[in-house]
Backbone as CSV, one residue per row, in Angstrom:
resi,resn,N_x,N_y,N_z,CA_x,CA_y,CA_z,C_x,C_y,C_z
1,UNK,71.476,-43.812,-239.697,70.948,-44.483,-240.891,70.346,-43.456,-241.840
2,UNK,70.548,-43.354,-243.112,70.182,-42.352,-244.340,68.771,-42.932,-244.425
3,UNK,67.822,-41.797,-244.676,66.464,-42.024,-245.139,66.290,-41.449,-246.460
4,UNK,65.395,-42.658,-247.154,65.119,-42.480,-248.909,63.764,-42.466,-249.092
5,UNK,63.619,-42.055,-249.777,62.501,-42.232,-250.529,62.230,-42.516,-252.020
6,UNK,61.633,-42.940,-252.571,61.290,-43.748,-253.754,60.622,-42.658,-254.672
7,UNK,60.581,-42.493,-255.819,59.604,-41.710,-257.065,59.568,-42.410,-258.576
8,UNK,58.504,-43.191,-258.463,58.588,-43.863,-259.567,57.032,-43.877,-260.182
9,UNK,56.663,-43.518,-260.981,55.703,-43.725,-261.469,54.885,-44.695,-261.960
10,UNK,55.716,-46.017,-262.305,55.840,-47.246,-262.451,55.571,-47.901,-261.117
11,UNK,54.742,-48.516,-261.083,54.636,-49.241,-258.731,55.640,-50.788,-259.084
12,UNK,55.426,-51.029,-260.329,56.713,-52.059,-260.593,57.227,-51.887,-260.644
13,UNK,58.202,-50.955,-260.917,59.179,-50.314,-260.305,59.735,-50.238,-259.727
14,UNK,59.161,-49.288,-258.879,59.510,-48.639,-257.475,59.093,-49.661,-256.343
15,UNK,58.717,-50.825,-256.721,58.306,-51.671,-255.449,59.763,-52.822,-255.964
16,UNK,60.070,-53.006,-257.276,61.307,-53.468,-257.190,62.816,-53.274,-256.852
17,UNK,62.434,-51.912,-256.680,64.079,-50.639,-255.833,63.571,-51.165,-254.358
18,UNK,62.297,-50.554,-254.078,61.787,-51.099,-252.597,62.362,-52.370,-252.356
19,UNK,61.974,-53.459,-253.064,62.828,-54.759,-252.331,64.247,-54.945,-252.666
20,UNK,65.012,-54.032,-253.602,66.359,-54.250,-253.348,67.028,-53.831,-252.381
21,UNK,66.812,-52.556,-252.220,66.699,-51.282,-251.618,66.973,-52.407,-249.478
22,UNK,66.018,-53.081,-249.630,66.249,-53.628,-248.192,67.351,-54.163,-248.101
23,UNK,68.153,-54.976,-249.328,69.600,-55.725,-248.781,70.638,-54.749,-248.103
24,UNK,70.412,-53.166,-248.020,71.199,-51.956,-247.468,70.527,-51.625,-246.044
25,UNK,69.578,-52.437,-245.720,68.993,-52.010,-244.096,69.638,-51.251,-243.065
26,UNK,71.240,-51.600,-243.140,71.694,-51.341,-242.110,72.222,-49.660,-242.316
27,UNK,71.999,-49.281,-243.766,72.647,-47.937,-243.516,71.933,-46.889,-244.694
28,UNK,70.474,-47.871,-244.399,69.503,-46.740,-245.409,68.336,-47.932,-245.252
29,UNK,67.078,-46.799,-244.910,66.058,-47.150,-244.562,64.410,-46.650,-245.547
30,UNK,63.933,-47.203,-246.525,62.970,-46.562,-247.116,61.795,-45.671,-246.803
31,UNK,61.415,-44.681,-246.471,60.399,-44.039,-245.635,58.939,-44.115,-246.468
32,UNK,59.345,-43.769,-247.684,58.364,-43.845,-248.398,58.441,-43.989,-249.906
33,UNK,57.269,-44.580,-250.551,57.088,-44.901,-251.936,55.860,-44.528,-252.387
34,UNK,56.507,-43.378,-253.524,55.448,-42.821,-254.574,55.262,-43.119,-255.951
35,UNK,54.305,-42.994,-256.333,53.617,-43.108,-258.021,53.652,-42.043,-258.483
36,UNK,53.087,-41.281,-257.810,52.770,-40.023,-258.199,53.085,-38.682,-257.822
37,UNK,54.385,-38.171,-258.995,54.994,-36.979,-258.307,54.399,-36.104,-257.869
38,UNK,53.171,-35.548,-257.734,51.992,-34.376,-257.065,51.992,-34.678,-255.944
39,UNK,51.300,-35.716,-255.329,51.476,-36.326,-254.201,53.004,-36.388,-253.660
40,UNK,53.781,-36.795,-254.050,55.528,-36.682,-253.791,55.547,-35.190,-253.203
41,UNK,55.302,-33.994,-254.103,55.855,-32.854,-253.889,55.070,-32.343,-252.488
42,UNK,53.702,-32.680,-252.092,53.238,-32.418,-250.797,53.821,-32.837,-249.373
43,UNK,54.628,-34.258,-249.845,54.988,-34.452,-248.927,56.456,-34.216,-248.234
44,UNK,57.367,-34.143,-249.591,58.797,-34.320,-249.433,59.479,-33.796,-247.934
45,UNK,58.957,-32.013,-247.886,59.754,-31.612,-247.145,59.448,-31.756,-245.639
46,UNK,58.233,-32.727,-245.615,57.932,-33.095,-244.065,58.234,-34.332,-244.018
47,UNK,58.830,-35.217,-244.610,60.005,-36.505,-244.935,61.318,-35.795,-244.575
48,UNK,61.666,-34.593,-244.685,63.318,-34.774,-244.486,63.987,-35.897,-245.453
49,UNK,63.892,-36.763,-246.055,65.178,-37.652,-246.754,66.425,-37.265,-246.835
50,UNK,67.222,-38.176,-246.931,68.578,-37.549,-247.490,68.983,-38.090,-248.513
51,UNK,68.126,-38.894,-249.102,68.001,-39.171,-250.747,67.013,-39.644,-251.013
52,UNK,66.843,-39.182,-252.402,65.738,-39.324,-253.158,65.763,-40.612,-254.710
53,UNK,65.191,-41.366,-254.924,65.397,-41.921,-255.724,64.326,-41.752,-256.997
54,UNK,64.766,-41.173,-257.875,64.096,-40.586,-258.565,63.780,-41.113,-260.210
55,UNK,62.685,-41.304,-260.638,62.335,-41.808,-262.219,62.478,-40.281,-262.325
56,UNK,63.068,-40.618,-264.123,62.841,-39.697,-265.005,61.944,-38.948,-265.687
57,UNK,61.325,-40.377,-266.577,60.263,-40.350,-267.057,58.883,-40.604,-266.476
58,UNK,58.163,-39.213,-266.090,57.040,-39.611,-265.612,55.900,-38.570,-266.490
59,UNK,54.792,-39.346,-266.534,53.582,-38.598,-267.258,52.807,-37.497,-266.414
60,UNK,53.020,-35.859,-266.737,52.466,-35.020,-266.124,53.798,-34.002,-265.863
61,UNK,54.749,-35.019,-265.140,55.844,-33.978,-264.507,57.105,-34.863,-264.121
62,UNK,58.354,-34.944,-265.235,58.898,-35.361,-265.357,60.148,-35.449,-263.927
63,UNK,61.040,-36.107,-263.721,61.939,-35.697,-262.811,62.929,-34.503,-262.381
64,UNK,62.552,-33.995,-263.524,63.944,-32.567,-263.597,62.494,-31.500,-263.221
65,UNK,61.617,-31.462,-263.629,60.653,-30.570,-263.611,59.941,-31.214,-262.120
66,UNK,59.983,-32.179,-261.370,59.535,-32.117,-260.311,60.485,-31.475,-259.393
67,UNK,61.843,-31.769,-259.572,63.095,-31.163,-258.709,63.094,-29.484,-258.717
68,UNK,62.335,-28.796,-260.221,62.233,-27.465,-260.221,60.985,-27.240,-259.246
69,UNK,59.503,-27.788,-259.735,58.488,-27.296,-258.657,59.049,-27.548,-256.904
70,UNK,59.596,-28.843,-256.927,59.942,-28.457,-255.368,61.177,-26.997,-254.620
71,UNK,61.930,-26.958,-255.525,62.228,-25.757,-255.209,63.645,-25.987,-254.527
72,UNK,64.111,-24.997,-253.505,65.153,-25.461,-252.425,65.032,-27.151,-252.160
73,UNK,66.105,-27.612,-252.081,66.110,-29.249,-251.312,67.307,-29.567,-251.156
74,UNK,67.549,-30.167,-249.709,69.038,-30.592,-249.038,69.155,-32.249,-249.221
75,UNK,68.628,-32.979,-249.841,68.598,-34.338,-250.509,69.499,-34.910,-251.122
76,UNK,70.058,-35.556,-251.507,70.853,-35.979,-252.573,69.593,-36.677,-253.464
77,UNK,70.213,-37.035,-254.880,69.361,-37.640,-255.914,70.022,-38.999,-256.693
78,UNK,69.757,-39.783,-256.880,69.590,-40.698,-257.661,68.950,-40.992,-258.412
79,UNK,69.209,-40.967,-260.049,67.939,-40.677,-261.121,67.731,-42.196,-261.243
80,UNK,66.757,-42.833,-261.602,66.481,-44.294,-262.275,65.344,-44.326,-263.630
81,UNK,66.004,-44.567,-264.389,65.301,-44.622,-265.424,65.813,-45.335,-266.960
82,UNK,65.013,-45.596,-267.643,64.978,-46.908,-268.511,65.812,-46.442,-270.104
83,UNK,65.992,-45.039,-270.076,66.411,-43.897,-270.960,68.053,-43.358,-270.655
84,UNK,68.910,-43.170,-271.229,70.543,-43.244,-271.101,70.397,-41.495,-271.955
85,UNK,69.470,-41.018,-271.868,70.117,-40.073,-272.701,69.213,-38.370,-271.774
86,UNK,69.987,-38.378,-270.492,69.690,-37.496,-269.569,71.076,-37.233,-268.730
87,UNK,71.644,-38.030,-268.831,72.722,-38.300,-268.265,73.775,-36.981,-268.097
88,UNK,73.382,-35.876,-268.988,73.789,-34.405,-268.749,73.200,-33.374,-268.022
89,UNK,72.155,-34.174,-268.017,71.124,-33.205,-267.285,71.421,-33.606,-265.622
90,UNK,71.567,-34.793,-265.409,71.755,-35.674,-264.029,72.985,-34.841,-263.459
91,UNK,73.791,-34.784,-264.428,75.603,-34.012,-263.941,74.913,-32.373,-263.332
92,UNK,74.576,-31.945,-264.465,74.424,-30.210,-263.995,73.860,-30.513,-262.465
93,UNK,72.682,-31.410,-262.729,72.189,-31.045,-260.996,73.111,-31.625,-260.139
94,UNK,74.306,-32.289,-259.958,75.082,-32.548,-259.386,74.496,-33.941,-258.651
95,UNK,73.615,-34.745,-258.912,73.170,-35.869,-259.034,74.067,-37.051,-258.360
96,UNK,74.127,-37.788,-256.908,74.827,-38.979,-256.936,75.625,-40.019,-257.978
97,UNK,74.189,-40.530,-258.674,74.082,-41.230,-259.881,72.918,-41.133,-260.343
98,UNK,72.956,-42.117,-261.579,71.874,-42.001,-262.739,71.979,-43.838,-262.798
99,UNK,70.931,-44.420,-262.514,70.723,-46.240,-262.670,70.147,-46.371,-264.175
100,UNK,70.556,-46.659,-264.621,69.385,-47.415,-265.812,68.666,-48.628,-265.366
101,UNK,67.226,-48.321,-266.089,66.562,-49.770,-265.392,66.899,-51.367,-266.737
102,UNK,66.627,-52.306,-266.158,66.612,-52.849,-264.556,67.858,-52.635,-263.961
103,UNK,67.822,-51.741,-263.187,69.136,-51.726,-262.025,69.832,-52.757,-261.657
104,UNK,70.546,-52.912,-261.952,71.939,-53.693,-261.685,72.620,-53.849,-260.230
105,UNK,72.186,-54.912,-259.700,72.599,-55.063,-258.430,73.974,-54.278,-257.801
106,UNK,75.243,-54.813,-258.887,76.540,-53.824,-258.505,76.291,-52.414,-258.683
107,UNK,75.486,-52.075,-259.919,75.367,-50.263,-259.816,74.736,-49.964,-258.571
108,UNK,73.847,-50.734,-257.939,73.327,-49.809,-256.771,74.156,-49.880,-255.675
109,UNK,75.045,-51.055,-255.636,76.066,-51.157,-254.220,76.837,-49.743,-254.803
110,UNK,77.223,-49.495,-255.514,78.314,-48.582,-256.029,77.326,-47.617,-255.941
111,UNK,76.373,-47.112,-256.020,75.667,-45.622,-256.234,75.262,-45.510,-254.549
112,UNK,75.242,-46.584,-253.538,74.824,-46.362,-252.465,76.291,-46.062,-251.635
113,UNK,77.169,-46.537,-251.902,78.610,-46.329,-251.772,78.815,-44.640,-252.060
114,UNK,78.544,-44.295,-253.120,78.896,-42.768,-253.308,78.107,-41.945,-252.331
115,UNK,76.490,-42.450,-251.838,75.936,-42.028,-251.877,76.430,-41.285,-250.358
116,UNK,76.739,-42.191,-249.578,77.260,-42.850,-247.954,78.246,-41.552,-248.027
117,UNK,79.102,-41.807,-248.658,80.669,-41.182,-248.837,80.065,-39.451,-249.001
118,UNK,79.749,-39.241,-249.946,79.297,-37.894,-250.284,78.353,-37.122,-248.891
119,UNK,77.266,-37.736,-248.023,76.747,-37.202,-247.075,77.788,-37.073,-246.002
120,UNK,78.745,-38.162,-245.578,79.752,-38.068,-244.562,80.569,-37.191,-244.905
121,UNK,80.903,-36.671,-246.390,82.024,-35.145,-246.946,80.878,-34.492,-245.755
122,UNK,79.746,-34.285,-246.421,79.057,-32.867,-246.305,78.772,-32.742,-244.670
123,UNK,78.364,-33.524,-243.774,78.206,-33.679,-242.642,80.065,-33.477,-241.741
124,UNK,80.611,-33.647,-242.524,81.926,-33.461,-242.036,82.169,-31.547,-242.518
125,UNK,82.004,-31.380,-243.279,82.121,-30.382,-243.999,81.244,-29.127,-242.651
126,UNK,80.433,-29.711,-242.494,79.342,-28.739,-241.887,79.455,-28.659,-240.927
127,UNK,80.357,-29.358,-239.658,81.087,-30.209,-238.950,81.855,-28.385,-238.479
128,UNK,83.149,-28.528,-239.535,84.047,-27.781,-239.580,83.358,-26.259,-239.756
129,UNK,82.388,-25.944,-240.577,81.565,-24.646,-240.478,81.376,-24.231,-239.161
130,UNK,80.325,-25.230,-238.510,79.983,-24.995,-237.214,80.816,-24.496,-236.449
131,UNK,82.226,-25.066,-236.655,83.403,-24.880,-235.602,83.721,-23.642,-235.755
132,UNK,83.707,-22.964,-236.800,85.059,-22.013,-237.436,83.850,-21.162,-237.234
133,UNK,82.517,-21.425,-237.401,81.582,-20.307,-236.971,81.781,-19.941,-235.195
134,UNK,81.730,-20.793,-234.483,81.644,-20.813,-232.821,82.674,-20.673,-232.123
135,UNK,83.469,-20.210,-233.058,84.994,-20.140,-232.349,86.070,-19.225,-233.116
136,UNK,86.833,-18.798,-232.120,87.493,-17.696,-233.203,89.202,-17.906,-232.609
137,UNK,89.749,-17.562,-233.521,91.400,-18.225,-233.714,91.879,-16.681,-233.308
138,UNK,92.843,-16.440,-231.836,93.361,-15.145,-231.303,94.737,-15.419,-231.631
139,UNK,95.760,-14.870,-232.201,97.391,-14.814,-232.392,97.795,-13.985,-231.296
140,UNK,98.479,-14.659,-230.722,99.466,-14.096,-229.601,101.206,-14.250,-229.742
141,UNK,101.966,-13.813,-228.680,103.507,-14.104,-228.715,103.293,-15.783,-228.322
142,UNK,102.627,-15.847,-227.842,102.854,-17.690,-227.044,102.563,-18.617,-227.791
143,UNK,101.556,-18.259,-229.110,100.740,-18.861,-229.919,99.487,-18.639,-230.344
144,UNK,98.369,-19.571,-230.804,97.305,-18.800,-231.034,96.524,-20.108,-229.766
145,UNK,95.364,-19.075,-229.259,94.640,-19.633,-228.527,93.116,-19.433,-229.550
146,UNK,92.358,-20.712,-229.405,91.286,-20.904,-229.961,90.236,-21.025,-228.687
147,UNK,89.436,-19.482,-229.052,87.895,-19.442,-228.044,86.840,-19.827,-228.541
148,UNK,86.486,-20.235,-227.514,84.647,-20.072,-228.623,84.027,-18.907,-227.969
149,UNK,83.195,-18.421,-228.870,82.966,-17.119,-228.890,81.705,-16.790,-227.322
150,UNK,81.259,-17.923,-227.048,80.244,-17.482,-226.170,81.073,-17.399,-225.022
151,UNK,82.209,-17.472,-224.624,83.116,-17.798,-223.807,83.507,-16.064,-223.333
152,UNK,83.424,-14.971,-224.247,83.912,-13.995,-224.546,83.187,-12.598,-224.120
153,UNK,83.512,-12.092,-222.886,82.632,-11.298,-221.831,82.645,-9.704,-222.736
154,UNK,83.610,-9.607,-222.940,83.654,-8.657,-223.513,85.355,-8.246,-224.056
155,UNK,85.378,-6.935,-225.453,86.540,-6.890,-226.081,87.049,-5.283,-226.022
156,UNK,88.033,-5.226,-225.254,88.408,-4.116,-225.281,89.948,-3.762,-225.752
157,UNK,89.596,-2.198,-226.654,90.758,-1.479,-227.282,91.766,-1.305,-226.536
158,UNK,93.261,-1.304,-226.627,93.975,-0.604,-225.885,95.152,-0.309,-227.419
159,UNK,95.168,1.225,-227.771,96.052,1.418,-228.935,95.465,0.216,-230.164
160,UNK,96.666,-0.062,-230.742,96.299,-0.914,-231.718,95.935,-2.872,-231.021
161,UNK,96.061,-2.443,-230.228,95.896,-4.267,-229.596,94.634,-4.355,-229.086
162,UNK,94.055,-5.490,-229.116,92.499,-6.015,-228.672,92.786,-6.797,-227.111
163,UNK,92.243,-6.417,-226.231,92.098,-7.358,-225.053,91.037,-8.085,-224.778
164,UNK,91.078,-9.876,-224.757,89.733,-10.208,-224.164,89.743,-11.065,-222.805
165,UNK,88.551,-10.337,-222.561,88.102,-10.883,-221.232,87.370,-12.137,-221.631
166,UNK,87.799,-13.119,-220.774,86.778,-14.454,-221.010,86.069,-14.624,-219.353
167,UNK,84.933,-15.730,-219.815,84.104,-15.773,-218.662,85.260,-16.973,-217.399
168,UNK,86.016,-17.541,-217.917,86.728,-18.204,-216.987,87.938,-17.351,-216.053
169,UNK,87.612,-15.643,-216.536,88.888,-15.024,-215.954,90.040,-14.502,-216.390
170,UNK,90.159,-15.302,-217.860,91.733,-15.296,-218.546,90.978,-14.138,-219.466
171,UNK,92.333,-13.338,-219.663,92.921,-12.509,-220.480,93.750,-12.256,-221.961
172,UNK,93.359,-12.375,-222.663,94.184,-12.735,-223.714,94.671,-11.166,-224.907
173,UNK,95.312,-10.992,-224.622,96.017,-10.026,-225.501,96.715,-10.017,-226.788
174,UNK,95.337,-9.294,-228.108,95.924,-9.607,-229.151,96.833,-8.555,-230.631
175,UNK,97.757,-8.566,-230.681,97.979,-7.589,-231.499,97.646,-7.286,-232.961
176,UNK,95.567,-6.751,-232.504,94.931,-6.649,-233.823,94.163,-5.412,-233.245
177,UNK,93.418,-4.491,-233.910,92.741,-3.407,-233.564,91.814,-3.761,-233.680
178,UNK,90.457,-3.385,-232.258,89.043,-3.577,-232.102,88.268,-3.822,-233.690
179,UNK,88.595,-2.737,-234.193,87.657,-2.823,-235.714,87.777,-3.774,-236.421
180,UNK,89.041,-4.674,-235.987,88.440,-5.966,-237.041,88.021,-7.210,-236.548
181,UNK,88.011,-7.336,-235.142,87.280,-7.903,-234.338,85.823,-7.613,-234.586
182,UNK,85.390,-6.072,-234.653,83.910,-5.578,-234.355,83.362,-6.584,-236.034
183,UNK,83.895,-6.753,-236.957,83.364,-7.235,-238.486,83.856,-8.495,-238.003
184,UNK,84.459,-9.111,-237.119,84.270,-10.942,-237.070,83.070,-11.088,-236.171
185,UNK,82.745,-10.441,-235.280,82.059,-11.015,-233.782,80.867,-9.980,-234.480
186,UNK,80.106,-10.482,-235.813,78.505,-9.914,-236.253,77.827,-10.948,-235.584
187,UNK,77.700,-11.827,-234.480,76.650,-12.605,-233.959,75.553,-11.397,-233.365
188,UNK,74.098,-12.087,-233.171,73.126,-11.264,-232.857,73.886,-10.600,-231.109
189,UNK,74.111,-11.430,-230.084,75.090,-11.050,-228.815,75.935,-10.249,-228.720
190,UNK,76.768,-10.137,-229.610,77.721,-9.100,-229.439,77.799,-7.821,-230.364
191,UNK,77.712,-6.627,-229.431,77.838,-5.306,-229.759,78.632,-4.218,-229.263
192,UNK,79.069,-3.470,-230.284,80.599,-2.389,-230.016,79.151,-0.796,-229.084
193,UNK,79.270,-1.071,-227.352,78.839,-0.461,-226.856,79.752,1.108,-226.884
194,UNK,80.732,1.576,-227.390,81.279,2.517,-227.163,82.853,2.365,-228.130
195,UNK,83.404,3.662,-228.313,84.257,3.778,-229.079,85.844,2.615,-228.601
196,UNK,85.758,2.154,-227.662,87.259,0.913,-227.336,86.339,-0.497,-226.664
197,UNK,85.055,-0.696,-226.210,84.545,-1.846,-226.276,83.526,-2.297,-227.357
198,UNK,83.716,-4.138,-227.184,82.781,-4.969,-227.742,82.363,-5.483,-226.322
199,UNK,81.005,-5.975,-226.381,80.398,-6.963,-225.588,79.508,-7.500,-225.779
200,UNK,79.701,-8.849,-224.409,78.779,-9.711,-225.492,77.031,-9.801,-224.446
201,UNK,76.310,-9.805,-225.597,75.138,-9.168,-224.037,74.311,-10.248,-223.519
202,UNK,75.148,-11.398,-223.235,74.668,-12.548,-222.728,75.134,-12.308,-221.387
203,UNK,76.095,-11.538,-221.331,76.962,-11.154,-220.163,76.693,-9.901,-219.127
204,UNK,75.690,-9.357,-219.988,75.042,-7.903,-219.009,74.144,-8.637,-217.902
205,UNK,74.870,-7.908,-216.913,73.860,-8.107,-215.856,73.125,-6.837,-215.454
206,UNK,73.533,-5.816,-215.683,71.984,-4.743,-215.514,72.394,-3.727,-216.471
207,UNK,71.197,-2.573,-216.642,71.510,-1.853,-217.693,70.669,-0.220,-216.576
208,UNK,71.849,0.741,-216.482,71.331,1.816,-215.559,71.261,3.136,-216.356
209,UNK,70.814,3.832,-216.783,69.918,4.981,-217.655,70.614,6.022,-217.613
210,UNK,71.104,6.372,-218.200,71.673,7.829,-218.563,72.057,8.763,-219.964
211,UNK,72.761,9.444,-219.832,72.828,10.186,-221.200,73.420,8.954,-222.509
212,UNK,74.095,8.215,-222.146,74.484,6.602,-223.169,73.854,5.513,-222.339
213,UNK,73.947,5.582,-220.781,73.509,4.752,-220.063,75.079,3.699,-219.481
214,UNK,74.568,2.986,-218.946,75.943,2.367,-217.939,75.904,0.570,-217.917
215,UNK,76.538,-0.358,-218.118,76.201,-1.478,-218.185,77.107,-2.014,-216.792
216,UNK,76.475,-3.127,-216.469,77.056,-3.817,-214.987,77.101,-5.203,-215.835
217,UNK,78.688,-5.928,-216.411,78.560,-6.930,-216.160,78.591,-8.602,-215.741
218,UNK,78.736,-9.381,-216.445,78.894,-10.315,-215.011,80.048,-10.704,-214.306
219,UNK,80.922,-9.885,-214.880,82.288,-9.981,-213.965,82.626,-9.102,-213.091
220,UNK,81.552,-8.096,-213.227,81.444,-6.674,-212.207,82.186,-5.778,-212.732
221,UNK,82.429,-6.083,-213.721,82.822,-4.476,-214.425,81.983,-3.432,-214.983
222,UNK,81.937,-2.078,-214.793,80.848,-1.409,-215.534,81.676,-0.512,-216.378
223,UNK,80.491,-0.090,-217.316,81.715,0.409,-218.677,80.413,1.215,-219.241
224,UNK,80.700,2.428,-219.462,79.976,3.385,-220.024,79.321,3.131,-221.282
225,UNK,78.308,3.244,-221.739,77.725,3.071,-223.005,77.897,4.455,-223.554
226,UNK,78.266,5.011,-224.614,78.127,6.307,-225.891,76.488,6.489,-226.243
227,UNK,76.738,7.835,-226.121,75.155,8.044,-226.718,75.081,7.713,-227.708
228,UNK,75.482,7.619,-228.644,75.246,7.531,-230.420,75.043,5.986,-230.346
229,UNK,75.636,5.026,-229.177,74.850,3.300,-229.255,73.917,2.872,-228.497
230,UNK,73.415,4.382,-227.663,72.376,3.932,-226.883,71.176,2.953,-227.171
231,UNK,70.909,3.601,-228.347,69.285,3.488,-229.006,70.116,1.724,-229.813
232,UNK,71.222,1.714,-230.228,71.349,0.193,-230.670,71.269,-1.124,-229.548
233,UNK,72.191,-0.060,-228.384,71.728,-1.015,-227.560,70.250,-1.702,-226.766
234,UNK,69.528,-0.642,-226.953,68.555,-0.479,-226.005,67.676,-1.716,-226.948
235,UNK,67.695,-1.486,-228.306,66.892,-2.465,-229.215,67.320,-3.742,-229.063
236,UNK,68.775,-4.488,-228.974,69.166,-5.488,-228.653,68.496,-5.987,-227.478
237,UNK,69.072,-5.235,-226.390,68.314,-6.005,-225.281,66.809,-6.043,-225.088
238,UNK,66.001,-5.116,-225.191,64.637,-4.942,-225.075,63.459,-4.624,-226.519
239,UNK,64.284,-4.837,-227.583,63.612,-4.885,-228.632,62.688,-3.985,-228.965
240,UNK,63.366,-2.547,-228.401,62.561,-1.422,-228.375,63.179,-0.403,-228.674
């Protein structure tokens, strides 16, 4: 269920969005109702909303100038106001809609309609980020196999081809060179310990001291660390 909140300076108003506002119960819920944008701006970002319903015209600090003092905001907006001639200003901020008052029963089914539609893009949208962040697409002769990256023990050079070890055992052999692996796999976990490996250091199981030092890990492989990544490594794991 989407949470809103109200900004109206008017309490007749905003207590008349408030009772329309309920015939949508089932897929938007009012959290709160303000008069007064000062008070509004203290509270917003410990509301979370995911829309805001917003007057224009208010005395002190108008709607476009409260949206500037708050600053960053992941909200959507809905302007309401009694004035038709903002309606450019509503676009630039990329605005749901703009109601004129008295709000019109069909404009709000239709502005709550966009409103629905537009969070399910972005939640879908963010959806697919997540994925394409946590997972990485390998081309092979057989096809491409899709890992997710925590899956991924470690990446080693052989010539121009990348080999990875995964934590289930499998092997996957790709015909791309370490270095452009080392600029996809920038997560804080994984680091190029030596001139033909990546690894990922969720996967170290001990770390033994020497001129680069020696890693053991959890598949029982040990693999020399380079002096010149000692000191990177040593900060990763022990923050020192």
């Amino acid at each position: 269920m989407l949470k809103a909140v109200i900004l109206d300076d008017e309490e007749r108003g905003s207590s008349l969005l408030n009772r329309k506002l309920k015939g949508f119960e089932g897929d938007l819920e009012v959290m709160a109702v303000f008069n007064d944008p000062y008070k509004a701006l203290s509270k917003m970002m410990d509301l979370e909303p995911d829309v805001l319903f917003l007057d224009v015209e208010m005395p002190g600090l108008n709607g476009f100038q409260f949206l500037e003092k708050l600053g960053a905001f992941n909200f959507q907006v809905i302007f309401t106001t009694a004035y038709d001639s903002y309606t450019l200003e509503a676009l630039r901020l990329s605005a749901v809609d703009y109601l004129l008052k008295p709000i019109d029963e069909d404009e709000l089914h239709t502005a709550i309609f966009r409103l629905k539609k537009r969070v399910f893009e972005q939640d879908k949208t963010k959806k697919v980020e997540d994925l394409s962040r946590n997972r990485l697409a390998l081309p092979t002769a057989e096809g491409v196999y899709l890992v997710d990256k925590t899956s991924i023990i470690r990446v080693e050079a052989m010539s121009n081809y990348s080999t990875f070890y995964l934590s289930d055992a499998k092997k996957i052999v790709v015909s791309k060179t370490l270095k452009e692996y080392e600029n996809v796999l920038t997560e804080a976990y994984f680091l190029r310990i030596n001139r033909s490996v990546i690894v990922n250091l969720d996967y170290i199981v001990k770390y033994r001291k020497g001129d680069g030092g020696t890693l053991e890990m959890a598949d029982g492989t040990e693999i020399e660390v380079s002096a010149s990544r000692k000191d990177a490594l040593v900060e990763k794991l022990f923050g020192a």
